[in-house]
C-alpha positions as CSV (number, residue, x, y, z in Angstrom):
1,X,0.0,0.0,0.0
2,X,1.3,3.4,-0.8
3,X,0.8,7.0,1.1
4,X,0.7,10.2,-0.8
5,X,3.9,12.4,0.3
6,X,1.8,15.0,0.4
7,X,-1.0,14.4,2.4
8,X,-0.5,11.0,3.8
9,X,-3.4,9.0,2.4
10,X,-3.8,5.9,1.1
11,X,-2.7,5.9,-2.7
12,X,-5.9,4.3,-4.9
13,X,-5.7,3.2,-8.7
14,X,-2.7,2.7,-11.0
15,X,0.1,1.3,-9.8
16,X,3.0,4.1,-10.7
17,X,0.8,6.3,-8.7
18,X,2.4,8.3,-6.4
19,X,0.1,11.0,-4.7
20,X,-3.6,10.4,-3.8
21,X,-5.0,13.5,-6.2
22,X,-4.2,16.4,-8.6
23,X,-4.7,19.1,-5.6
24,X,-1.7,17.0,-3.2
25,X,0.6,16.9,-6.4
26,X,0.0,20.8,-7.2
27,X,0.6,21.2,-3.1
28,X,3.7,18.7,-3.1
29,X,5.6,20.4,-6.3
30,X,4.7,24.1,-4.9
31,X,6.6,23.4,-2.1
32,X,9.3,22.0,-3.8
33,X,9.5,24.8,-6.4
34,X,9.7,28.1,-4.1
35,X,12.3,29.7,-3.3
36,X,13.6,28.8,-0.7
37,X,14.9,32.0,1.4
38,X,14.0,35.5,1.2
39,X,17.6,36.2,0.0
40,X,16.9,34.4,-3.2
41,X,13.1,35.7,-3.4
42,X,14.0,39.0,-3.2
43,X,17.0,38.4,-6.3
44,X,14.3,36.6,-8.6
45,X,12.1,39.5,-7.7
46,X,14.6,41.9,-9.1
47,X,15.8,39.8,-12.1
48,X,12.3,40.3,-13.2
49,X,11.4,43.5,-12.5
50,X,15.1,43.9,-14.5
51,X,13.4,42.3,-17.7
52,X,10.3,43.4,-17.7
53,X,11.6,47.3,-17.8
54,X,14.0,45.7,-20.8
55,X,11.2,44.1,-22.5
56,X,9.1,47.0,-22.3
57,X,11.7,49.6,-23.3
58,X,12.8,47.1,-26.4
59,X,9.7,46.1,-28.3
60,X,11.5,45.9,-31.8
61,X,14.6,43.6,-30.5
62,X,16.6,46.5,-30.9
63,X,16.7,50.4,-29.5
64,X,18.1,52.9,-26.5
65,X,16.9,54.2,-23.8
66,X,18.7,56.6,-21.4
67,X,19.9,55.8,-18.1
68,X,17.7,58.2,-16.4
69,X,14.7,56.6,-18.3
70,X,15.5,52.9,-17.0
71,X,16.5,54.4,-13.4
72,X,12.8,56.1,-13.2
73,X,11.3,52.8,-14.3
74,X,13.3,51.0,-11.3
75,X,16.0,49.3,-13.0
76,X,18.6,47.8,-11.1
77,X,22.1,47.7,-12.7
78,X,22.8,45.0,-10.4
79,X,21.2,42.4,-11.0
80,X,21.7,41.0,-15.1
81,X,21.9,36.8,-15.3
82,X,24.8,36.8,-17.9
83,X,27.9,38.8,-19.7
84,X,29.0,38.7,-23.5
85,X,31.8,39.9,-24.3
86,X,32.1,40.2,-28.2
87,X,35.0,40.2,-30.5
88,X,35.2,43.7,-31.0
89,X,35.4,44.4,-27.1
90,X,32.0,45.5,-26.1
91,X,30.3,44.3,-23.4
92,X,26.7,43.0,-22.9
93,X,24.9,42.5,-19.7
94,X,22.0,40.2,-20.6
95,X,18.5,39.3,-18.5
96,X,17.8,35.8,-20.0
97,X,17.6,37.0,-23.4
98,X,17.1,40.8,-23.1
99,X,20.5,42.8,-22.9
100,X,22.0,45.5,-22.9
101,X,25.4,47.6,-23.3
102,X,26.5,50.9,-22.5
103,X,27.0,53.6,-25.0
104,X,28.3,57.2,-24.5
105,X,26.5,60.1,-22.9
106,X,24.3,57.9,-20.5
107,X,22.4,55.8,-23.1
108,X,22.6,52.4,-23.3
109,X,22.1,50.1,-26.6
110,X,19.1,47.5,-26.1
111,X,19.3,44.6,-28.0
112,X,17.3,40.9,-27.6
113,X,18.7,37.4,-28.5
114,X,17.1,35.6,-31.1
115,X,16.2,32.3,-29.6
């Protein structure tokens, strides 16, 4: 006889079974699935505040924006989840697959990667 993980009933029907309904498997891999300190909520939270300002400042794939203008929006130069560096020296900060790169007089170039 097997007991759901979750809720620690007895486990009816097939054999491969392993929690007693749909509601104790949601519940089981919800719990599994959160972050699990405030440390890393609070990163995650900012990572995608990050790329929702980039996404919505970038709607063609390719544009600027000034630093003032992604400051005021409540972008944090912080927090990106990667760095490219290309051939010819320049450096992108990237959130998942919206980036960006500084240019001069406090704009920056806004590019996204073709997936």
């Amino acid at each position: 006889m097997k007991i759901c993980p979750e809720c620690s009933a007895k486990i009816v029907g097939r054999e491969d079974k392993k929690f007693c309904s749909d509601s104790c498997r949601n519940a089981f891999n919800n719990k599994m699935n959160k972050d699990s300190t405030n440390f890393m909520r609070n990163i995650n939270n900012k990572l995608r505040k990050n790329y929702r300002i980039l996404a919505e400042l970038n709607v063609d794939g390719k544009s600027k924006a000034t630093r003032d203008k992604m400051l005021n929006k409540g972008f944090d130069f912080e927090f990106f989840t990667n760095i490219l560096q290309t051939k010819t020296g320049n450096t992108y900060y990237f959130l998942y697959d919206q980036g960006y790169r500084s240019l001069d007089n406090d704009y920056f170039m806004l590019v996204k990667k073709e997936i």
